[in-house]
C-alpha atoms as an extended CHARMM CRD file, in Angstrom:
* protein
*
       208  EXT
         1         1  UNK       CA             14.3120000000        2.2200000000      -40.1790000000  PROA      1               0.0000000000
         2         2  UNK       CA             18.0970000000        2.8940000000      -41.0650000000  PROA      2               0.0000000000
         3         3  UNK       CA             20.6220000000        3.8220000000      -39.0040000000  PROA      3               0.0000000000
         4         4  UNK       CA             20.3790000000        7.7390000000      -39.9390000000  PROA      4               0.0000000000
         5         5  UNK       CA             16.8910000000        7.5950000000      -38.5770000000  PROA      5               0.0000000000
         6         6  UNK       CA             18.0210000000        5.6200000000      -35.2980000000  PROA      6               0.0000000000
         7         7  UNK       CA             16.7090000000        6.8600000000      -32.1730000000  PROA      7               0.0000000000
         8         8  UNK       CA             14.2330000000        9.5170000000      -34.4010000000  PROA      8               0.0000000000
         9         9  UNK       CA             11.0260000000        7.6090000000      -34.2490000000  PROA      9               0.0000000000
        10        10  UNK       CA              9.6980000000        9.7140000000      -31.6330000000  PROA      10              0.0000000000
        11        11  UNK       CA              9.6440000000       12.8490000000      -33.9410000000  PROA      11              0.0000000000
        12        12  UNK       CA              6.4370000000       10.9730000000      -35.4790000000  PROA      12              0.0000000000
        13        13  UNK       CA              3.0890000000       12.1600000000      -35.3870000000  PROA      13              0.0000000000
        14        14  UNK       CA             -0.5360000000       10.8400000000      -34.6900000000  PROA      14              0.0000000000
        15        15  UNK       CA             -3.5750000000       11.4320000000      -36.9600000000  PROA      15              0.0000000000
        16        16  UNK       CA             -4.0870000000       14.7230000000      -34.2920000000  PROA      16              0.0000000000
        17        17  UNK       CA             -1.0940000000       16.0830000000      -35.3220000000  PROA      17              0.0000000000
        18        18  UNK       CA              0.3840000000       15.3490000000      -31.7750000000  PROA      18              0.0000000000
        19        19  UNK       CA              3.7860000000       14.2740000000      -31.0810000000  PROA      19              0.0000000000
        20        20  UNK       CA              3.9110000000       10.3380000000      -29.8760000000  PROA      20              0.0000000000
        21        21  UNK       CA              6.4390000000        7.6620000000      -29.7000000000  PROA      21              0.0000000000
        22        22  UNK       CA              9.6550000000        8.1390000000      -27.4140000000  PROA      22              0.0000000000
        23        23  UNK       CA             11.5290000000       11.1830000000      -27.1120000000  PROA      23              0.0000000000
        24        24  UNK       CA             15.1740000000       12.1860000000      -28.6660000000  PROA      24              0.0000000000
        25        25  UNK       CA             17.8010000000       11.3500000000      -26.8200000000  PROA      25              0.0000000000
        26        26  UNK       CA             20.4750000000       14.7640000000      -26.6460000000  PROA      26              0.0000000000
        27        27  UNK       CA             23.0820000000       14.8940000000      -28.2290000000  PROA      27              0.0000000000
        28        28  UNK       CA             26.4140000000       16.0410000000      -26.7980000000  PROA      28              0.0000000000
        29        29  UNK       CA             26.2380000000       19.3810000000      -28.1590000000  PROA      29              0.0000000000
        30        30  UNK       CA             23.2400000000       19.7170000000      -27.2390000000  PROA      30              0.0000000000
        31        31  UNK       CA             24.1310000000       18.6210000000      -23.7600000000  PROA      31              0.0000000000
        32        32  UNK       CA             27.0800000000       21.1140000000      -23.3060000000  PROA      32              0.0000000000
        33        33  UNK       CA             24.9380000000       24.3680000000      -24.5270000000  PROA      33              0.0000000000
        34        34  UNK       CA             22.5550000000       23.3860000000      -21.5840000000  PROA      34              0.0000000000
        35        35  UNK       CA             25.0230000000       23.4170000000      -19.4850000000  PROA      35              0.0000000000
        36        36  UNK       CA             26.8340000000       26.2750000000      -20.6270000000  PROA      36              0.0000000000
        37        37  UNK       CA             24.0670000000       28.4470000000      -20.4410000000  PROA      37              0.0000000000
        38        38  UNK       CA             22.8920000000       27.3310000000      -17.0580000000  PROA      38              0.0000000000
        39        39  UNK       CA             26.5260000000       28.1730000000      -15.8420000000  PROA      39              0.0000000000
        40        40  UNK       CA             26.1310000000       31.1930000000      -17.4230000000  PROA      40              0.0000000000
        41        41  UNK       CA             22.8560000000       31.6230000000      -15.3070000000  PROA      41              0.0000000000
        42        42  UNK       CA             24.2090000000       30.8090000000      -11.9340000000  PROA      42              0.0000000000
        43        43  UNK       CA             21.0810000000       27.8900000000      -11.5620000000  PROA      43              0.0000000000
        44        44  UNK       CA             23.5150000000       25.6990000000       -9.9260000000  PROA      44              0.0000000000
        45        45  UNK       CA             20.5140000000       23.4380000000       -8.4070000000  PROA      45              0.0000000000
        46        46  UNK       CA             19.7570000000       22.9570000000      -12.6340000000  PROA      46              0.0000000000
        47        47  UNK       CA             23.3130000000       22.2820000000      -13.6110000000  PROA      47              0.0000000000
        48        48  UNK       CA             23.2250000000       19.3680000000      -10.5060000000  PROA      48              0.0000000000
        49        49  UNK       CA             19.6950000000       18.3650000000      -11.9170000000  PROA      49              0.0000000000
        50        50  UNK       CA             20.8300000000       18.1220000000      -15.2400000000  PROA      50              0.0000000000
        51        51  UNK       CA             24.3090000000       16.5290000000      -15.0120000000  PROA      51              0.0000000000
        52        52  UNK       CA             22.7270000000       13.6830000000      -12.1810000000  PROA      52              0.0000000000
        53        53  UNK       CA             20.0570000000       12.7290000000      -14.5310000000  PROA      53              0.0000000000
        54        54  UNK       CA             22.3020000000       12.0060000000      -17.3700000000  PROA      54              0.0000000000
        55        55  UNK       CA             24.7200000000       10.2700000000      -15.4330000000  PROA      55              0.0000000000
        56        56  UNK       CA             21.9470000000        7.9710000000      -13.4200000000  PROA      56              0.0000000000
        57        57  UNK       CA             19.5000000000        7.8280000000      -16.3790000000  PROA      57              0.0000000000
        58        58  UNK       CA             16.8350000000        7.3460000000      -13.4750000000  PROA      58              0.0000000000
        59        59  UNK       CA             12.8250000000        7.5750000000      -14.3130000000  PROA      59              0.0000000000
        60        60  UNK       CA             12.1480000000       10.9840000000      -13.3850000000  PROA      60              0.0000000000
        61        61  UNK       CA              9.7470000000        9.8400000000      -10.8150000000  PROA      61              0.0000000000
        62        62  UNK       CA             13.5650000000        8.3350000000       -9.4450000000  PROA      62              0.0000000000
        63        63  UNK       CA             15.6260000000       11.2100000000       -9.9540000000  PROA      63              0.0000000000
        64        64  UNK       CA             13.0960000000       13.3780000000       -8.1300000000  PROA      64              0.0000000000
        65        65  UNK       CA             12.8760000000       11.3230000000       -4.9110000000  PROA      65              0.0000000000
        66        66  UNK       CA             16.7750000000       11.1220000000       -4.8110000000  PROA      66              0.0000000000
        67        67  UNK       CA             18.1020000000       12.0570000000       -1.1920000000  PROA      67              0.0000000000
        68        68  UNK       CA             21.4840000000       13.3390000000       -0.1790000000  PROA      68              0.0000000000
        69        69  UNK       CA             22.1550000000       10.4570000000        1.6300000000  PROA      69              0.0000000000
        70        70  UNK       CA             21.2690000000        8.2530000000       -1.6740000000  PROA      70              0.0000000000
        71        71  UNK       CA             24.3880000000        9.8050000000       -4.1110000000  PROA      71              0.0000000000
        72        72  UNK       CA             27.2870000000       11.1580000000       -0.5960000000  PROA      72              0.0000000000
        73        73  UNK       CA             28.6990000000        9.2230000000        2.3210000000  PROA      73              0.0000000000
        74        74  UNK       CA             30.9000000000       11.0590000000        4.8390000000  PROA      74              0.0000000000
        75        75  UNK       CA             30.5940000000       14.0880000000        2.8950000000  PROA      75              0.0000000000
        76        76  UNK       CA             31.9240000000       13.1230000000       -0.1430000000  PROA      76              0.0000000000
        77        77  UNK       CA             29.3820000000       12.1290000000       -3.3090000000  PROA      77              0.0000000000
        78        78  UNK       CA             30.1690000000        8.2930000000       -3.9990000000  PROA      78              0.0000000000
        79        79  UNK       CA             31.4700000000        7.6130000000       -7.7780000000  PROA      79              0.0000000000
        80        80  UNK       CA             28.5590000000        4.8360000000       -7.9930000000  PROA      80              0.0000000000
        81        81  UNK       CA             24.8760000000        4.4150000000       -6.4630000000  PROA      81              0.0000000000
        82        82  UNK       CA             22.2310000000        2.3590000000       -6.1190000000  PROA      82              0.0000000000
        83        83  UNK       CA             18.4240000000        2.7500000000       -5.6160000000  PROA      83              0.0000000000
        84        84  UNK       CA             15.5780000000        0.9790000000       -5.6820000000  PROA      84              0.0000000000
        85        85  UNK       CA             13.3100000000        1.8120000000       -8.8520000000  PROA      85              0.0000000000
        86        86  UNK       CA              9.9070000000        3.0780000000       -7.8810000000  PROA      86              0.0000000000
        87        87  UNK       CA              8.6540000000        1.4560000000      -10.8890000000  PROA      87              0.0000000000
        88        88  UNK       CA              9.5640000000       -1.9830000000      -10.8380000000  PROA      88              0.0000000000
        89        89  UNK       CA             11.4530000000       -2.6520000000       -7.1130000000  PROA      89              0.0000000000
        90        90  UNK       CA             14.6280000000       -3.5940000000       -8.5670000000  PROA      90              0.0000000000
        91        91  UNK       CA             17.9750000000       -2.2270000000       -7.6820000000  PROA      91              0.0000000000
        92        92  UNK       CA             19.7510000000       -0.4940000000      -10.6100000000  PROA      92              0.0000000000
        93        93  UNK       CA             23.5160000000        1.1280000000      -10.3200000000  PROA      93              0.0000000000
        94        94  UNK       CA             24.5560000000        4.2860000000      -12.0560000000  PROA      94              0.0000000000
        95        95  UNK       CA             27.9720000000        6.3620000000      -12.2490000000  PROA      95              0.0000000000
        96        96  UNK       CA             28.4470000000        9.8730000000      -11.1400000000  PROA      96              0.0000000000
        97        97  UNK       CA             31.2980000000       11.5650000000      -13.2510000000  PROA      97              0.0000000000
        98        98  UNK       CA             33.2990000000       13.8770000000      -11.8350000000  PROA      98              0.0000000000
        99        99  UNK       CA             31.5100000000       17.2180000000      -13.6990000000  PROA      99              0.0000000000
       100       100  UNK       CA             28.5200000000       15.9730000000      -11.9860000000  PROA      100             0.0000000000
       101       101  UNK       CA             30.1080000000       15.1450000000       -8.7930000000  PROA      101             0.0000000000
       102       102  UNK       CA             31.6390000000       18.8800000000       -8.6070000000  PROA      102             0.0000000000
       103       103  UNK       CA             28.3630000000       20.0940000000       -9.6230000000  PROA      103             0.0000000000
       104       104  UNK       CA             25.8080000000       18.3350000000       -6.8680000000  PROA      104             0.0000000000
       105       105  UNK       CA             28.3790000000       19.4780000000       -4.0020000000  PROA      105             0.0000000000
       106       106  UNK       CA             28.6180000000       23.3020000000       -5.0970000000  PROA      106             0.0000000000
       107       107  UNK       CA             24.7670000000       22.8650000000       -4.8570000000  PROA      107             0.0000000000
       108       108  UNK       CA             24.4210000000       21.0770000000       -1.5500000000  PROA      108             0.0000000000
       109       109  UNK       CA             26.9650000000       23.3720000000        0.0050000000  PROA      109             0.0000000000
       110       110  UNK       CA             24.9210000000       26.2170000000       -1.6600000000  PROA      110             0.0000000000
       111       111  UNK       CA             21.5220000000       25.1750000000       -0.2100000000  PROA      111             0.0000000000
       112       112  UNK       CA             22.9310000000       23.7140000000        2.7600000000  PROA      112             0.0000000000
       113       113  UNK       CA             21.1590000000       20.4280000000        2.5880000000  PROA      113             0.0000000000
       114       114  UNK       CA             21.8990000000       17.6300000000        4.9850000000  PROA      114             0.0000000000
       115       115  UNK       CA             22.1010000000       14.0140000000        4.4180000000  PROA      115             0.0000000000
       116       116  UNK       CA             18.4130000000       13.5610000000        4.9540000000  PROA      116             0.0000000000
       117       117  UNK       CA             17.2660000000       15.7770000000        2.8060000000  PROA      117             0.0000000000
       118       118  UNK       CA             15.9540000000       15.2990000000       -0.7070000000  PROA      118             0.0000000000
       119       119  UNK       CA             18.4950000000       16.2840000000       -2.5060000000  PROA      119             0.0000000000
       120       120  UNK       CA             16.2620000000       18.4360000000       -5.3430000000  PROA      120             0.0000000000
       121       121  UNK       CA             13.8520000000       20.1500000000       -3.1750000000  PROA      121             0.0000000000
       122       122  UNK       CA             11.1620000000       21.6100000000       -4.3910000000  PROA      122             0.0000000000
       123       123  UNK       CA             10.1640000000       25.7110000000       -4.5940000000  PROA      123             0.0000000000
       124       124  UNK       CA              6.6290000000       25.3820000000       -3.8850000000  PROA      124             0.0000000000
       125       125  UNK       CA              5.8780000000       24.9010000000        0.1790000000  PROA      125             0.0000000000
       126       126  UNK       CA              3.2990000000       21.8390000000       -0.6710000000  PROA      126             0.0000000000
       127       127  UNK       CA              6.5490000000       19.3140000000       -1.6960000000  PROA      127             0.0000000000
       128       128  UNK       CA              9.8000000000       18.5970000000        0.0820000000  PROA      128             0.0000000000
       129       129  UNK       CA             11.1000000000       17.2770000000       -3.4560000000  PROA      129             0.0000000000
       130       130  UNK       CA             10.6720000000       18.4370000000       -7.0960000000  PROA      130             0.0000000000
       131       131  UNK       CA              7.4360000000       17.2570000000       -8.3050000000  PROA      131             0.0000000000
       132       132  UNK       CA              8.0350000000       15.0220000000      -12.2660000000  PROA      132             0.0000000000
       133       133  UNK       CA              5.7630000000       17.9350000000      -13.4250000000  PROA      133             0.0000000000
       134       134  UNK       CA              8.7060000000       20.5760000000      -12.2540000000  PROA      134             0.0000000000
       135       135  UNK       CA             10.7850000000       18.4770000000      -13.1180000000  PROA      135             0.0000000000
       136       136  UNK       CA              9.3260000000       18.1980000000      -16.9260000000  PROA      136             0.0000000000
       137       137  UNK       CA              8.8060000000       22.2810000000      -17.3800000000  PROA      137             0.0000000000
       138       138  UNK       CA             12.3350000000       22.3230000000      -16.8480000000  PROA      138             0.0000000000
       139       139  UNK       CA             13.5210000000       19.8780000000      -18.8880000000  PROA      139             0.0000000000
       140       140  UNK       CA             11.1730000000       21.6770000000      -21.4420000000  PROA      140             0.0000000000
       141       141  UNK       CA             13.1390000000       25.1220000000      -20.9760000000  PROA      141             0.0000000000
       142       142  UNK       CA             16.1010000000       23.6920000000      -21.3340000000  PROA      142             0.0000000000
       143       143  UNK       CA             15.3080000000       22.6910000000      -24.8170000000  PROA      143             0.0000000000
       144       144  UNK       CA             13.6740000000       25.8680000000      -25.8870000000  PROA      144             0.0000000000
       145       145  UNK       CA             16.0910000000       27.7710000000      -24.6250000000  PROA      145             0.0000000000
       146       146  UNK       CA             18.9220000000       26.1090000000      -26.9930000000  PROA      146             0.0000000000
       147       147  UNK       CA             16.6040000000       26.2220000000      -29.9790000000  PROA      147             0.0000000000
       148       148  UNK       CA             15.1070000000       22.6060000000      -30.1800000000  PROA      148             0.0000000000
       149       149  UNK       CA             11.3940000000       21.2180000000      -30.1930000000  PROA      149             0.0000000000
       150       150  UNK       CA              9.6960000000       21.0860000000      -26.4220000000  PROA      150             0.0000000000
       151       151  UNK       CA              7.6520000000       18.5050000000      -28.3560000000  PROA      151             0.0000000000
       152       152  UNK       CA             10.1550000000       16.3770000000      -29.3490000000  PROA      152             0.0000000000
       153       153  UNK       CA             11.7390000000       16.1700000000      -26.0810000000  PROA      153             0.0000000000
       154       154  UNK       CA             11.1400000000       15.5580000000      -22.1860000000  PROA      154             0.0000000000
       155       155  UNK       CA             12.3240000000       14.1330000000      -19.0650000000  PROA      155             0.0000000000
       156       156  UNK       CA             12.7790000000       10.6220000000      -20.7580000000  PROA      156             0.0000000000
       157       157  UNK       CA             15.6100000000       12.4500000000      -23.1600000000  PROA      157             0.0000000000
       158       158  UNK       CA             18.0340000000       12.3320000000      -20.0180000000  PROA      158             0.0000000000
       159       159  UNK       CA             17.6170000000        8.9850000000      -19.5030000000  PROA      159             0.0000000000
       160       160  UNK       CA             18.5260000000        8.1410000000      -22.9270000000  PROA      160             0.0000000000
       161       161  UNK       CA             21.3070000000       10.5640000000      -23.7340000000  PROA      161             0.0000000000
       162       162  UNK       CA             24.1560000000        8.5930000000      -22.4600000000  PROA      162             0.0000000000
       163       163  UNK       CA             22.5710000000        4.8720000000      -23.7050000000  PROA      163             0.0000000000
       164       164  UNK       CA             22.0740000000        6.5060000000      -26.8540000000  PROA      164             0.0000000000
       165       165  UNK       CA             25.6520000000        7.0670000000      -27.0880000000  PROA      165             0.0000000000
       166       166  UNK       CA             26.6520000000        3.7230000000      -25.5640000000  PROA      166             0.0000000000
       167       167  UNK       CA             24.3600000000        1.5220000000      -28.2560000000  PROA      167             0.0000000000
       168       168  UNK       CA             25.6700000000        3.8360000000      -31.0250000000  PROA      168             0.0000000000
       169       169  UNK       CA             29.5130000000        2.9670000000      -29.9700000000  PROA      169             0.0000000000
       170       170  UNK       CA             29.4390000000       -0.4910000000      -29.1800000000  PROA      170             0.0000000000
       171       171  UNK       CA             25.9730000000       -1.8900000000      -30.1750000000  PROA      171             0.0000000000
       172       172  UNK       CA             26.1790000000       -3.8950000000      -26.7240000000  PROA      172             0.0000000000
       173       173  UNK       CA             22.3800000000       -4.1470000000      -25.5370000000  PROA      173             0.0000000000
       174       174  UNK       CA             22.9210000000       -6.1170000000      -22.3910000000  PROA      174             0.0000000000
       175       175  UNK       CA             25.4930000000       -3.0650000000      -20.8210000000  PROA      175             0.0000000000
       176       176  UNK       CA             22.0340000000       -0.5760000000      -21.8170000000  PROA      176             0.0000000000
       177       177  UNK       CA             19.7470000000       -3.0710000000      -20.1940000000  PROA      177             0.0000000000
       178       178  UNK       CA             21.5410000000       -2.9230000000      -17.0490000000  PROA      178             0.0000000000
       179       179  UNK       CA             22.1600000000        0.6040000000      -16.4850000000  PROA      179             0.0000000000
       180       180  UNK       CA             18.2950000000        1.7510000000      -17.4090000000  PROA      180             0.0000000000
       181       181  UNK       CA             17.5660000000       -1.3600000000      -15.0700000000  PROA      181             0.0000000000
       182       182  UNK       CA             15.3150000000       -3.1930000000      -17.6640000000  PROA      182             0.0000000000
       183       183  UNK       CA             14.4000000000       -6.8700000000      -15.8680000000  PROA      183             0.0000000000
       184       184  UNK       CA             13.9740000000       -8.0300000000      -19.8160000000  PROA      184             0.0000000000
       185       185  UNK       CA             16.4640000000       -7.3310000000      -22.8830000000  PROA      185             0.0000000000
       186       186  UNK       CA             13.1520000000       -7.1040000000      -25.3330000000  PROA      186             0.0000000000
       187       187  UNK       CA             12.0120000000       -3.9650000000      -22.9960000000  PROA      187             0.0000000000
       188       188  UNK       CA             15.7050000000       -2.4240000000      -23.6870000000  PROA      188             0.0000000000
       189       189  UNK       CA             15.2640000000       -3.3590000000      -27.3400000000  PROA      189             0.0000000000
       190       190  UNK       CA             11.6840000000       -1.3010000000      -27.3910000000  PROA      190             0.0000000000
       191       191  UNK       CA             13.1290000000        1.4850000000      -25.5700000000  PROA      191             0.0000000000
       192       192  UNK       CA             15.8150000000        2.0740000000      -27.6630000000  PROA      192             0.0000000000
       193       193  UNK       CA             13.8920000000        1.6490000000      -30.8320000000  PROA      193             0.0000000000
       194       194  UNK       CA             15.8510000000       -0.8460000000      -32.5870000000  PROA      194             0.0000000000
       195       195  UNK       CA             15.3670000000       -2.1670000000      -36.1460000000  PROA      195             0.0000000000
       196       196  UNK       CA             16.3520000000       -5.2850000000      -37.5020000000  PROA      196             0.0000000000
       197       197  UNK       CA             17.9260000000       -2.7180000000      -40.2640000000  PROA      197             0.0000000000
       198       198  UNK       CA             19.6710000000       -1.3520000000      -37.1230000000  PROA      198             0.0000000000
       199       199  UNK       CA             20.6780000000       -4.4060000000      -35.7070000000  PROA      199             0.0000000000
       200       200  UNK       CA             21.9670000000       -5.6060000000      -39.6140000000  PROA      200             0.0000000000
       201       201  UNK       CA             24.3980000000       -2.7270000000      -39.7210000000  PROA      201             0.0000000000
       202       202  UNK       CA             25.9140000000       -3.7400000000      -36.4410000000  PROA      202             0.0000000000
       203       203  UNK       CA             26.5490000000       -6.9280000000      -37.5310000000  PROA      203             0.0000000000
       204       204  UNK       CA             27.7700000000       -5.7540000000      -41.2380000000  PROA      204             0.0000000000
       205       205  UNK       CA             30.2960000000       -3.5690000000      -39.2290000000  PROA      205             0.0000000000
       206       206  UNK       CA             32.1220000000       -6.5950000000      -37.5870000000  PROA      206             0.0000000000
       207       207  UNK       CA             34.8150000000       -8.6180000000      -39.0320000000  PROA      207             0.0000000000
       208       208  UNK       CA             35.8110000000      -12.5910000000      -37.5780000000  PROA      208             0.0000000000
């Protein structure tokens, strides 16, 4: 795999003609015409969804379950959280930028949540929170609705947006292990889809 097709192995097919493998990561244009447009739409629960699951690059069976209380203290949302991963019970950290920061409190002064509340509640009277399902037919009109492949993207894309960016920069696997939480560095290396052509280039790039 070369570096060109880094992070595109998910846009492979099975015999069935079905999309498998991981999906794309967004890129930052990509990123900014979501949020454009939802600013544009006044969802300001979908611009907090959005810009909180790039930042945390949670599971969205994590992101979902997220209470006010988890990402705000006094008020304020906290520039760094922790949580417990549903998954695997281990802690894992994650930023929250100030675009995301300004975002979640226009929303949870809009919906007048409290601390104890989940912080994405859910439309549908038989869930206090958004269900991964709601949250997945979003993530897939976001994508449509800037032109790209449903297919060739979900709720995993989020989670590797910024990582994406962060391996692509600085090629340091052990900083993407510990922000997606990964107990092992070869489950980091299988997420991200690396090649030993990959891993080559990397090394080719350096000078000692």
């Amino acid at each position: 795999m070369s570096s060109t097709q880094f992070f595109q192995s998910d846009a492979a097919t099975n015999q069935s003609g079905a999309p498998r493998g991981q999906k794309r990561p967004l890129r930052p244009r990509e990123v900014w015409a979501i949020r454009a447009r939802l600013e544009m739409l006044g969802e300001i629960r979908n611009l907090a969804l959005l810009n909180l699951a790039i930042d945390s690059k949670l599971r969205g069976c994590d992101l979902v379950r997220l209470k006010v209380s988890d990402i705000s203290s006094a008020g304020s949302i906290r520039e760094r959280a922790m949580i417990i991963q549903k998954k695997t019970s281990r802690p894992v950290q994650f930023e929250i930028t100030k675009i995301t920061a300004a975002s979640i409190s226009a929303y949870i002064q809009h919906a007048r949540l409290t601390s104890s509340d989940y912080l994405f509640q859910s439309r549908q009277s038989t869930s206090e929170h958004l269900s991964t399902r709601q949250y997945h037919r979003i993530v897939d009109s976001w994508v449509s609705q800037i032109g790209l492949k449903p297919a060739d993207y979900g709720t995993h894309s989020l989670r590797r947006t910024k990582v994406a960016q962060l391996y692509r920069n600085t090629g340091n696997l052990r900083a993407v292990q510990l922000l997606l939480g990964h107990a092992k560095i070869e489950s980091t290396i299988r997420y991200l889809g690396i090649e030993l052509e990959d891993a080559l280039q990397i090394s080719e790039a350096l000078e000692i």
